[in-house]
N, C-alpha and C positions, 0 to 999 in steps of 0.2 A: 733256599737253605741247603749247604750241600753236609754229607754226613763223610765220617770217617772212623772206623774202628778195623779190629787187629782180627778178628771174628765175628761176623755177620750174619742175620737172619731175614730176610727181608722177605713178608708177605703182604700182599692184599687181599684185605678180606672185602669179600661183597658179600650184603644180604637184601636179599631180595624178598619182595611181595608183590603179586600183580594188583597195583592200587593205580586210583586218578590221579593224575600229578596235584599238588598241593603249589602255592607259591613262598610257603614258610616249609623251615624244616621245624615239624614237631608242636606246631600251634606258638604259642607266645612265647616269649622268651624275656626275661629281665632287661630292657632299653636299657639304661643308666651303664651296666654293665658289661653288658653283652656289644653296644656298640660304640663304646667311647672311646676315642683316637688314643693311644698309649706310645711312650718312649721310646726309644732302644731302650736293652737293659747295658746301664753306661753305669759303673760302680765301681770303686776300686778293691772293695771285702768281695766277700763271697758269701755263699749260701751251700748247706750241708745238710740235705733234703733227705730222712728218714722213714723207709714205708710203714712204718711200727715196727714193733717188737726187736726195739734193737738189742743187741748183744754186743757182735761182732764191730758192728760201724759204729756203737758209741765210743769203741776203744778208737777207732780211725776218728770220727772226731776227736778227740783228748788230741787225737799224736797233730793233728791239723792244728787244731787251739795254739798249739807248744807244750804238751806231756805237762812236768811238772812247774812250769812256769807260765800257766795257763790261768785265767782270773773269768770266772764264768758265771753270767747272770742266768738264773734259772726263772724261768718266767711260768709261772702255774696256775695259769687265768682257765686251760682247757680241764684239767682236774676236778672231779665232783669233793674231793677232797683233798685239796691243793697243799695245805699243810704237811700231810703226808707223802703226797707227792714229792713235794720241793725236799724233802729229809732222805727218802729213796733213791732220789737222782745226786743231791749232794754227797750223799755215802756208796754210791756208785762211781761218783766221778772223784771222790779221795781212793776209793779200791784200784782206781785206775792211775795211783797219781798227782792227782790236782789239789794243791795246797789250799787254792782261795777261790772260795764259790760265793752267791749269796744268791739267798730265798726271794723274789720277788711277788708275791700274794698281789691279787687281785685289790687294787685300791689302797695301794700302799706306794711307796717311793719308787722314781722313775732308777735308769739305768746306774751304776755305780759309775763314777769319771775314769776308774780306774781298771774296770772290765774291758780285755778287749777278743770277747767273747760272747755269746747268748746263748741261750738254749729253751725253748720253748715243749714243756712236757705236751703227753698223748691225751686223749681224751674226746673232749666232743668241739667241733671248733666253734660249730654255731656258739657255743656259751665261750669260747677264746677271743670270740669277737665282739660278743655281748660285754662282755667285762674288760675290756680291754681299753685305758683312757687315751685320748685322742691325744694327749702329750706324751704317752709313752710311745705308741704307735708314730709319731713323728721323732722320738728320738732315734727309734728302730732304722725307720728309713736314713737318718743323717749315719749314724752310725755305719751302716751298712756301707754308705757315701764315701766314706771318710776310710774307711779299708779295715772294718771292722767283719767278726765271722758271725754269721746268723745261722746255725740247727734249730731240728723240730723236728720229730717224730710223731707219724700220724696226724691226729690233728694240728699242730705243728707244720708238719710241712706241707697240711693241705691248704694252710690258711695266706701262705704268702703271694700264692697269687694274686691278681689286680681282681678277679673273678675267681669265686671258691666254689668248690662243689659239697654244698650245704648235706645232700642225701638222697635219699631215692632209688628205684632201680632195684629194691634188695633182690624179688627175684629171679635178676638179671635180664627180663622181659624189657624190649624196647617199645615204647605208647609214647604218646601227646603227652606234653608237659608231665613225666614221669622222669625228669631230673629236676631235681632243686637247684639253682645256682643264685649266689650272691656275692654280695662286697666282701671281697679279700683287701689284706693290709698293702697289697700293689709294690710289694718287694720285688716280684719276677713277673716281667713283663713278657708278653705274646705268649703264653703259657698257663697250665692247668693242671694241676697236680692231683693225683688221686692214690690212693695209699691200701694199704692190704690186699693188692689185686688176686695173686693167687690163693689165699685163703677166701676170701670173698668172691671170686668171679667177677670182676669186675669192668673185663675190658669193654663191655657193652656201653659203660656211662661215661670213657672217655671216647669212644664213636659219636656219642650223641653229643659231646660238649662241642667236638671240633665241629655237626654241624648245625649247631645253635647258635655257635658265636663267632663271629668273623675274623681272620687272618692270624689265628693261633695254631698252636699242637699241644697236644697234652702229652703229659708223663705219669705211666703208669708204676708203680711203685711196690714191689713186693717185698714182703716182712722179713729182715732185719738186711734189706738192700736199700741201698742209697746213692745220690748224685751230689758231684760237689761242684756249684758253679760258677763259675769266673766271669768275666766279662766279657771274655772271649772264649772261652771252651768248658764242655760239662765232662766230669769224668764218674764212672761207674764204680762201687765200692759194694763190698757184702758179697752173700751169698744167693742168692735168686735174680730177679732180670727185672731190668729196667726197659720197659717198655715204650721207646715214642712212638705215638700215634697223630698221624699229620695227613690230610688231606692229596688224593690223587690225582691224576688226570678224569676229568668226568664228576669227579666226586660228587654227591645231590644226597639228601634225604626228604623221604615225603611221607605224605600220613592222611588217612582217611578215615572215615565214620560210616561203616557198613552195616546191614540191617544185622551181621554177625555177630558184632565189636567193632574195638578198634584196633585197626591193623598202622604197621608205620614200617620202613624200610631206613638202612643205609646202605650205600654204595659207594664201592670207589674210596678205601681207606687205607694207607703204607702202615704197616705196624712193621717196628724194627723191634727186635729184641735184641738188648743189648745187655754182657756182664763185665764181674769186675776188671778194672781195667779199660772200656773199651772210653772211646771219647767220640763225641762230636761239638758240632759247632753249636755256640750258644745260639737259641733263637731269639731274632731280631724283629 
């Protein structure tokens, strides 16, 4: 995969422990997800990936939608109180403009025919997932086929990947099975999205996803920074940095059970930091 931006940052981080090699990185890891053969990502819409706390990139969403000719499904499955939610975001997105929104609740009607928009609120995604019916989740994907726009904030944009990062790591210690990962809605493929990085700390749990799971990179996602991705190229939106994190030359992680604890290393990781504006290639 090769990269391209206007401003550049490119580090490898290594962390190191003097441990015995292991032949896993990090103890078990979710099969089903972790190693099932995935697509290109071959779509004709796009996706418009939110770290939280939007402000700035909700309005760049709207102007992407089409400003005021924009018809936008709000999806409020992640919400502890989705009602509220969905009224928040729909009177956020009339402040911005948008004549025709509709509230979608958890266990209620699928996509409107005439949306050609989505927006999926912040919250917890494990319960975006839990509530989330397998016919709207498949309309998501055609939708998106068919050259429709998918946002999400937070948990929102952690959930589209094929594999999600459920939690864990808070903190920011790397150990044995001290990531959660599971079944994501498999919007964006060879990819891992994880959201509030610089207010959370959190680049430690996209080192450990890239090496958990095979032939991916993650996206690291800072509050109210965003990516918008095409089928061929990702571009950078907001105020803070988007972080891809993708495996280096050497790369390995290993992990041991010592009479002290347990110790676990990575090695060998490209972090690019990337802001608005900058672009690289979609990963394939």
């Amino acid at each position: 995969m090769s990269t391209r931006f206007t401003s550049k940052l490119l580090i490898t981080c290594l962390l190191f422990c003097n441990l015995e090699m292991s032949p896993r990185c990090f103890g078990e890891s979710p099969e089903p997800e972790s190693k099932q053969t995935t697509q290109d990502n071959q779509f004709k819409g796009s996706l418009f990936l939110i770290g939280g706390a939007a402000d700035k990139t909700l309005a760049d969403f709207v102007k992407i939608a089409g400003g005021d000719k924009a018809n936008i499904a709000i999806i409020t499955h992640a919400s502890e109180d989705p009602d509220k939610s969905g009224d928040d975001i729909a009177n956020l997105f009339n402040s911005l403009g948008v004549k025709d929104s509709t509230i979608i609740l958890p266990g209620k009607a699928g996509l409107p025919k005439d949306a050609n928009a989505v927006y999926m609120c912040g919250g917890d995604q494990n319960r975006l997932m839990r509530l989330m019916d397998h016919s709207l989740a498949k309309q998501l994907e055609s939708f998106l086929s068919e050259g429709g726009l998918i946002g999400g904030s937070s948990a929102g944009a952690a959930a589209v990947a094929t594999t999600m990062i459920a939690g864990g790591m808070a903190d920011g210690v790397i150990r044995p099975n001290s990531l959660r990962l599971v079944q994501g809605l498999g919007l964006f493929k060879k990819v891992v999205v994880d959201t509030h990085v610089n207010t959370e700390s959190r680049d430690a749990r996209s080192m450990v996803a890239i090496c958990i799971l095979e032939d991916i990179v993650s996206m690291g996602l800072d509050e109210d920074t965003a990516i918008h991705v095409r089928a061929d190229k990702v571009v950078v939106y907001g105020i803070g940095h988007a972080r891809l994190f993708k495996p280096s030359t050497g790369h390995k992680g290993r992990m041991t059970v010592s009479k002290d604890g347990t110790r676990a290393s990575v090695s060998n990781v490209a972090v690019t930091f990337l802001s608005a504006g900058d672009e690289f290639d979609t990963p394939r």
